[in-house]
PAKEBA-93719 format. One record per residue (C-alpha): residue number from 1; residue in three letters; x, z, y. Coordinates in steps of 0.001 Angstrom, whole numbers, plus 500000, padded with zeros to 6 digits. Example, Ala and Ser with C-alpha at 12.3 -4.5 7.8 and 13.67 -1.06 7.14 Angstrom:
{1 ALA {512300 507800 495500}},
{2 SER {513670 507140 498940}},
END
This chain:
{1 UNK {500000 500000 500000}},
{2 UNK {501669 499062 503631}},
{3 UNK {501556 501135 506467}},
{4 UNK {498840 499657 507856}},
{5 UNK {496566 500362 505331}},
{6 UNK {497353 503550 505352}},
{7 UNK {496349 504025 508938}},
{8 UNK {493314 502469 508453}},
{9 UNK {492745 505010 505389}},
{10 UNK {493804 508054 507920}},
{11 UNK {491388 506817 510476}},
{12 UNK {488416 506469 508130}},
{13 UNK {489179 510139 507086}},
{14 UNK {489294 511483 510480}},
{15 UNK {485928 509817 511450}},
{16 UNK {483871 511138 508084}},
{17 UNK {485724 514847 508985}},
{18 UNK {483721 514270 512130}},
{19 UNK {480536 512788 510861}},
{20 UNK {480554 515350 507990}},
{21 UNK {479352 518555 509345}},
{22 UNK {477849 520442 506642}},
{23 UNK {476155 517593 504588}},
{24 UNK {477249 514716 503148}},
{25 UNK {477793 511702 505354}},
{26 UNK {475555 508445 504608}},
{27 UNK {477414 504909 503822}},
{28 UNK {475737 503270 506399}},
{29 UNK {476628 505971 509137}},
{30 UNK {479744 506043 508188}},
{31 UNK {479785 502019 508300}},
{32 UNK {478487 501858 511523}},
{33 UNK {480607 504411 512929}},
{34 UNK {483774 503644 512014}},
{35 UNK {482930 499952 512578}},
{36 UNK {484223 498274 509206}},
{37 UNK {481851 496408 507173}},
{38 UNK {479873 497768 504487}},
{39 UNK {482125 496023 501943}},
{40 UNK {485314 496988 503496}},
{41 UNK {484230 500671 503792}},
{42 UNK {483755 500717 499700}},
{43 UNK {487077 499319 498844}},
{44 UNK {488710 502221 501380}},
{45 UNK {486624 504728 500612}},
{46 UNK {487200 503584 496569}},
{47 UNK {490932 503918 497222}},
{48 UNK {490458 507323 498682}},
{49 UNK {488295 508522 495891}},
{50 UNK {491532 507929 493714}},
{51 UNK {494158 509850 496123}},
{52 UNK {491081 512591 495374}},
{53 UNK {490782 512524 499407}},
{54 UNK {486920 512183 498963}},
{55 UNK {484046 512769 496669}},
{56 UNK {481105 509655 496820}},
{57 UNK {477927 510040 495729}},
{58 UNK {476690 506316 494228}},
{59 UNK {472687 507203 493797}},
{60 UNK {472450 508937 497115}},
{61 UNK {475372 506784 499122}},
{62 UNK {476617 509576 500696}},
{63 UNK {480908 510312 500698}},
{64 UNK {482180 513644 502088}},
{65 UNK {485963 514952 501889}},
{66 UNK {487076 516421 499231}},
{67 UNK {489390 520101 499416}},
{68 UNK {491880 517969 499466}},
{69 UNK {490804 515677 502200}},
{70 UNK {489871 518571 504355}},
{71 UNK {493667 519899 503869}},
{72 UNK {495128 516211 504778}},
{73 UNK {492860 516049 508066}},
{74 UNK {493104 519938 509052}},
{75 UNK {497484 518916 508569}},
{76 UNK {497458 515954 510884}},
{77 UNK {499010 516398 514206}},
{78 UNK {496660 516669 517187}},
{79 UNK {497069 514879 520437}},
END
């Protein structure tokens, strides 16, 4: 995976850690939010699912983060 791609997979965390209050976050919020098409979100969010970075939820298309994910987000520097 380049660098790029993995920016693209930090950014998508960072928006669904600030969709994702205490529920999980819809697909097509989460689509339209972070402005990548639907199909585009599902290959991300699949690759995240691996890095265990976020848990989706197929019959209700919802994705929240993981433990893990909210440990990667919480670490990332703030501007």
């Amino acid at each position: 995976m380049n660098e790029d791609a993995l920016m693209a997979l930090t950014e998508l965390l960072v928006k669904l850690a600030e969709l994702e209050a205490e529920r999980p976050c819809s697909l097509a919020r989460l689509a339209k939010q972070s402005g990548r098409p639907m199909s585009g979100l599902l290959r991300e969010l699949a690759a995240l699912e691996e890095m265990g970075l976020v848990e989706r939820d197929l019959e209700a298309s919802t994705v929240r983060l993981s433990g893990e994910g909210r440990r990667f987000c919480a670490d990332l520097p703030r501007n």
